[in-house]
C-alpha positions as CSV (number, residue, x, y, z in Angstrom):
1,X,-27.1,-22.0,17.1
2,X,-25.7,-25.3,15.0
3,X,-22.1,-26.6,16.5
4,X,-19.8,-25.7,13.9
5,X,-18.4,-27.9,11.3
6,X,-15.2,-28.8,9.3
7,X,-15.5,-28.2,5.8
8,X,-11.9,-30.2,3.8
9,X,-9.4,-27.9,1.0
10,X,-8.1,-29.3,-1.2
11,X,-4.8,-28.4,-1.6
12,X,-4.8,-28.4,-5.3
13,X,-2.1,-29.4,-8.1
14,X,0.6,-32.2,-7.6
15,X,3.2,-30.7,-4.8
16,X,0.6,-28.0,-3.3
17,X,0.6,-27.9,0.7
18,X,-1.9,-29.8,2.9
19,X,-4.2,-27.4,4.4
20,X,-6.4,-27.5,7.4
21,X,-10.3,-28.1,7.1
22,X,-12.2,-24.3,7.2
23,X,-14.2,-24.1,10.3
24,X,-17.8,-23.3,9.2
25,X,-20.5,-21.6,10.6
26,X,-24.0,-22.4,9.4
27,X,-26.9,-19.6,9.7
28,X,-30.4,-20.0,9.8
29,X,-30.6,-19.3,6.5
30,X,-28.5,-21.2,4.5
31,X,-28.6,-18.3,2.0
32,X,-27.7,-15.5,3.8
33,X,-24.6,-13.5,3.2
34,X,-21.4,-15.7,4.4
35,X,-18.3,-14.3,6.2
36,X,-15.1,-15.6,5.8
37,X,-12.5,-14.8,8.5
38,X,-8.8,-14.6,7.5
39,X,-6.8,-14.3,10.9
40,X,-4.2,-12.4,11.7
41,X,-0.3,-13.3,11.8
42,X,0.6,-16.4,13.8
43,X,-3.7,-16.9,15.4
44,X,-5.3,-19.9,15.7
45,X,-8.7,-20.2,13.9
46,X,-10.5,-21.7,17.1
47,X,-9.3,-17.4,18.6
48,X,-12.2,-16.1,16.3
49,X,-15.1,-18.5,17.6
50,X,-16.9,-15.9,19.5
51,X,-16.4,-13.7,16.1
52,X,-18.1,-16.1,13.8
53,X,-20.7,-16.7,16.6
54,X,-21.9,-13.0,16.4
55,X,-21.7,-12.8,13.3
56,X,-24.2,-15.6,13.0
57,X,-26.3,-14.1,15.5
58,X,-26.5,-11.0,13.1
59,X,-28.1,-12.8,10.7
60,X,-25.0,-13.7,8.7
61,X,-23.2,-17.3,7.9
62,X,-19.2,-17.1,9.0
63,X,-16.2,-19.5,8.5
64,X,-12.6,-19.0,10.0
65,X,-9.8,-20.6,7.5
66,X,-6.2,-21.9,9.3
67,X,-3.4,-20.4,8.0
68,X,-0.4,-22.1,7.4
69,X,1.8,-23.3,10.1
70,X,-1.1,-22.3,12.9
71,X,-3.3,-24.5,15.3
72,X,-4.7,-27.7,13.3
73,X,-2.1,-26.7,10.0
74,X,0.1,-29.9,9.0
75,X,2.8,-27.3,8.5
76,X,5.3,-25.9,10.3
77,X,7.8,-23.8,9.5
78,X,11.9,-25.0,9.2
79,X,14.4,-24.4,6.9
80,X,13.3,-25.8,3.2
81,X,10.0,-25.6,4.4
82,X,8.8,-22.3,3.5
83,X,5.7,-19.8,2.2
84,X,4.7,-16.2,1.6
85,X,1.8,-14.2,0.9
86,X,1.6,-15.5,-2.7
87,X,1.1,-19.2,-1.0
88,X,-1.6,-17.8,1.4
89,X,-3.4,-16.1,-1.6
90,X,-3.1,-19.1,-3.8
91,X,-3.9,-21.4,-1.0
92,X,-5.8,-21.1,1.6
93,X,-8.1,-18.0,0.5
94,X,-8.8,-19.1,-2.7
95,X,-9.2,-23.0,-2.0
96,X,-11.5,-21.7,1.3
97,X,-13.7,-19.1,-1.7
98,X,-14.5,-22.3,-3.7
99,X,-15.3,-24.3,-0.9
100,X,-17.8,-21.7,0.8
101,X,-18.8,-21.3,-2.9
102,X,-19.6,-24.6,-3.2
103,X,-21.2,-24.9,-0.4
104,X,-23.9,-21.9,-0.6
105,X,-24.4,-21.2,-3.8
106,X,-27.4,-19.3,-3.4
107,X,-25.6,-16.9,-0.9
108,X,-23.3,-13.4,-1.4
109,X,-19.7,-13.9,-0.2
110,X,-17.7,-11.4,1.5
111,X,-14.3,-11.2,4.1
112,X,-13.0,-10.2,6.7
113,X,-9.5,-9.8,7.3
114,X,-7.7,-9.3,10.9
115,X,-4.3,-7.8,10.5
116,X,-1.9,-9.3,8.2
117,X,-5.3,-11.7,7.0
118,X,-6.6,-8.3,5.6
119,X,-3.0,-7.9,3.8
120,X,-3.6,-11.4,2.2
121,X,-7.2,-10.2,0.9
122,X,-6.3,-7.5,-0.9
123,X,-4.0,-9.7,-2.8
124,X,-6.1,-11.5,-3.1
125,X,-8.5,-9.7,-4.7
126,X,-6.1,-8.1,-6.8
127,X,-4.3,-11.2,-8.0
128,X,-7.6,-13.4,-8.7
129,X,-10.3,-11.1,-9.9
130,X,-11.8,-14.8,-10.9
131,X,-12.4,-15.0,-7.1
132,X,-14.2,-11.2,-6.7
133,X,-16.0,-11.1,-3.3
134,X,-19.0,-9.1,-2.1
135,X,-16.8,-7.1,-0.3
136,X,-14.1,-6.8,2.4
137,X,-13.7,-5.4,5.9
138,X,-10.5,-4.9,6.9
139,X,-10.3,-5.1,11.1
140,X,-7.1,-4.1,12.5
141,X,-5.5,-4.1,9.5
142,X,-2.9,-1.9,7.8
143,X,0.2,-1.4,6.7
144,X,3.4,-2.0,9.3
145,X,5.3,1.4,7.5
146,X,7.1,2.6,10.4
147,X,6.0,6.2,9.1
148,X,2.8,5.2,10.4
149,X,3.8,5.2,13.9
150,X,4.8,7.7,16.5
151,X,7.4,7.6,20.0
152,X,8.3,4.8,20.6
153,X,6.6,3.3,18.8
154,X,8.5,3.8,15.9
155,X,11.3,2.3,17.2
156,X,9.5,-1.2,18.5
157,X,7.6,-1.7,14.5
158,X,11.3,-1.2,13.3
159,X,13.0,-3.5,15.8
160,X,10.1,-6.2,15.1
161,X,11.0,-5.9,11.0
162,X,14.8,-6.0,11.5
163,X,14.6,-9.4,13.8
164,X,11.9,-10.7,11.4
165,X,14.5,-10.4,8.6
166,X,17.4,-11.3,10.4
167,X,16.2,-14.1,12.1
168,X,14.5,-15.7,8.9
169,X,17.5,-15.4,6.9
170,X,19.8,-17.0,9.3
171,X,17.3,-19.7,10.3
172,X,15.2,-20.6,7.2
173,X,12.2,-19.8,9.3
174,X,11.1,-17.4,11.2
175,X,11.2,-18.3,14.9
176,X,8.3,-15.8,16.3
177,X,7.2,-18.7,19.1
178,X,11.2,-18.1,20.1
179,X,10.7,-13.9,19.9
180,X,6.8,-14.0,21.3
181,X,5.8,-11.7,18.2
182,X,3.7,-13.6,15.1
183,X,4.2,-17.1,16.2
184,X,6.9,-19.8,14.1
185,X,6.3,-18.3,10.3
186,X,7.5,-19.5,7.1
187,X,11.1,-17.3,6.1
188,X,9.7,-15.6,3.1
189,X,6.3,-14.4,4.5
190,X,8.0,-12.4,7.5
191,X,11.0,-10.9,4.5
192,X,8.2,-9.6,3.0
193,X,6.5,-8.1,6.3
194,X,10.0,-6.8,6.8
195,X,9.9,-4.9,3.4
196,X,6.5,-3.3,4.2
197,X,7.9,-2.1,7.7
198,X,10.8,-0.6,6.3
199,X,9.5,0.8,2.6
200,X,6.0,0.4,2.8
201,X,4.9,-1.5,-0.4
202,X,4.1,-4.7,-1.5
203,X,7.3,-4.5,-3.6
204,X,8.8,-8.2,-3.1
205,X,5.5,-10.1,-3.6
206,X,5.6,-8.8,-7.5
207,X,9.1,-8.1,-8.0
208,X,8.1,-7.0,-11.3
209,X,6.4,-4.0,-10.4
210,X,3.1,-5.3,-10.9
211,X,1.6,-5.0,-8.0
212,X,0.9,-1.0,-7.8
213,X,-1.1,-1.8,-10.9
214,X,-2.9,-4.3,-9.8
215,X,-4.1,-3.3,-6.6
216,X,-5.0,0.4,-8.1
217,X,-7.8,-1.5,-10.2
218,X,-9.3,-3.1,-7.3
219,X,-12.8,-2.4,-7.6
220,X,-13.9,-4.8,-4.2
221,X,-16.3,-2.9,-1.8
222,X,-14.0,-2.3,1.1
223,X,-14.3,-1.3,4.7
224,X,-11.8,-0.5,6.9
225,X,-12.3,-1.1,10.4
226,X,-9.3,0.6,13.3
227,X,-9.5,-0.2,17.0
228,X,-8.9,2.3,19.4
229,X,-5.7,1.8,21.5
230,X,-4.4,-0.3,19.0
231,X,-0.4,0.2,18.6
232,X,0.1,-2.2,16.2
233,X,-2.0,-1.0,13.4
234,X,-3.0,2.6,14.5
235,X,-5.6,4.1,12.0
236,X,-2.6,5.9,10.3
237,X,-1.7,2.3,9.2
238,X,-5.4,1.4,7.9
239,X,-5.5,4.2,5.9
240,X,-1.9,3.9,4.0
241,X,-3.0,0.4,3.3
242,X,-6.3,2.0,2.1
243,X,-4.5,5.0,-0.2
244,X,-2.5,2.2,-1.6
245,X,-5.9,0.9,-3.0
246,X,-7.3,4.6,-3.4
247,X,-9.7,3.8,-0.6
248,X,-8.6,6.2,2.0
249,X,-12.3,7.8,2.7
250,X,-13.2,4.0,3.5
251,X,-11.4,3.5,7.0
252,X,-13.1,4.4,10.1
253,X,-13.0,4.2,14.0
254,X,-15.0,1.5,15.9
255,X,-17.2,3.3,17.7
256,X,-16.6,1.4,21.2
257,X,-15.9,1.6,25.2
258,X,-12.6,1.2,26.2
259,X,-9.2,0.6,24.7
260,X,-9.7,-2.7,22.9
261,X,-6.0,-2.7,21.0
262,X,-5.3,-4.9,18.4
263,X,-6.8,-8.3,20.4
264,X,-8.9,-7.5,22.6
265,X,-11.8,-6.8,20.9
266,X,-11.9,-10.4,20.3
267,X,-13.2,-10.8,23.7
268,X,-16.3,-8.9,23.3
269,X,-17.0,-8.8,19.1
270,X,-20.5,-7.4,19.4
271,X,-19.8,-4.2,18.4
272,X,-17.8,-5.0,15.2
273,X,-20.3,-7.8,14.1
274,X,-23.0,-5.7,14.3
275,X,-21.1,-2.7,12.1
276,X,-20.0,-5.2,9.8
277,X,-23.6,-7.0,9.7
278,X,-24.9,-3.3,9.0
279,X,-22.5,-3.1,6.1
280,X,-23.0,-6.1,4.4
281,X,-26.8,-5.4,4.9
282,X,-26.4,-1.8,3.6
């Protein structure tokens, strides 16, 4: 298997953010179907090596993008220096999409979105329909609604939203390295994380209402992938962020040994390569 490489993005217009190089995994084929990986909230892209690895050894070409504010990011997050999803949509998925696109032009392009990186692909998707993938798998992924939970755990998803707004409105950031939940995140991104926990709807991002519109047309392939003994996006969660897209009938359970939660399938990503090779093959 080639060592992976660094692929540059350019940031785009005059004041856009620096953003870190895409990790980039080349196949065997330099025109089979590529992967990119959009990680979850506050993970380094370096966390999803043995990912992209698999994914290559399923016949497919992967590559990781850095979010902002994470592992080799210039940014990081302080008071006047500040993003949301808009900036991760309008960043680093769609400057990562030309790049791959650049680079295999001959081959189909799809995603994959861990957690809050499957958030940032449906917007994608539904805010750049210039940018239309292949298709989307959405691993781990759904909306933090506290409806969605049960117990206790009700109450933690609730707690985590109220100290993501608080904190972020005090601060100017959001200090999650401080609270050991999502890592240090720009102020706006975790208010609007805060607004899905508590009303379950992309609301702030299009303050104009737009955005129930928008992602109702969606037309993407999508697949939605839930881990068992995963508490922080049980598969009540995928499938509300599903509906919300009139996907529902598109989530399933990874079929899997054990109780690998909302990480820990990162370990051993076997399994969820080969479904999501299977799919894309389909």
């Amino acid at each position: 298997m080639a060592a992976p490489e660094f692929l540059p993005l350019t940031a785009g217009g005059a004041g856009a953010a620096a953003l870190a190089p895409l990790t980039w995994y080349p196949g065997e084929r330099a025109d089979a179907p590529v992967v990119l990986v959009v990680p979850a909230l506050g993970t380094p892209a370096g966390v999803y090596r043995r990912l992209a690895e698999s994914l290559v050894a399923h016949g497919l070409q992967a590559a990781v993008v850095e979010l902002r504010g994470v592992g080799r990011s210039p940014l990081r997050a302080r008071r006047g220096v500040d993003w949301g999803y808009a900036d991760l949509v309008d960043g680093e998925i769609a400057q990562a999409i030309d790049a791959l696109r650049a680079r295999c032009p001959d081959s189909s392009l799809y995603a994959l979105g861990h957690s809050l990186g499957g958030h940032a692909l449906l917007l994608h998707q539904a805010r750049r329909p210039d940018q239309a993938l292949a298709g989307v798998t959405l691993v781990a992924s759904g909306t933090p609604w506290w409806r969605n939970y049960r117990g206790g755990h009700r109450w933690m998803v609730r707690g985590l939203g109220f100290a993501a707004d608080r904190t972020s409105r005090w601060l100017g950031y959001y200090p999650g390295d401080w609270l050991r939940f999502g890592g240090r995140q720009g102020a706006r991104l975790m208010r609007e994380w805060a607004h899905l926990v508590s009303h379950g709807r992309f609301a702030q991002i299009w303050p104009d209402g737009g955005w129930r519109d928008a992602l109702a047309a969606l037309r993407t392939p999508l697949l939605g992938i839930a881990m068992p003994g995963d508490v922080y996006t049980p598969f009540e969660s995928l499938r509300h962020l599903l509906q919300i897209v009139g996907r529902a009938d598109a989530a399933e359970m990874l079929a899997v040994d054990g109780q690998p939660g909302h990480f820990g399938w990162l370990k051993e990503p076997a399994a969820l390569a080969g479904r999501v090779a299977g799919w894309v093959g389909g």
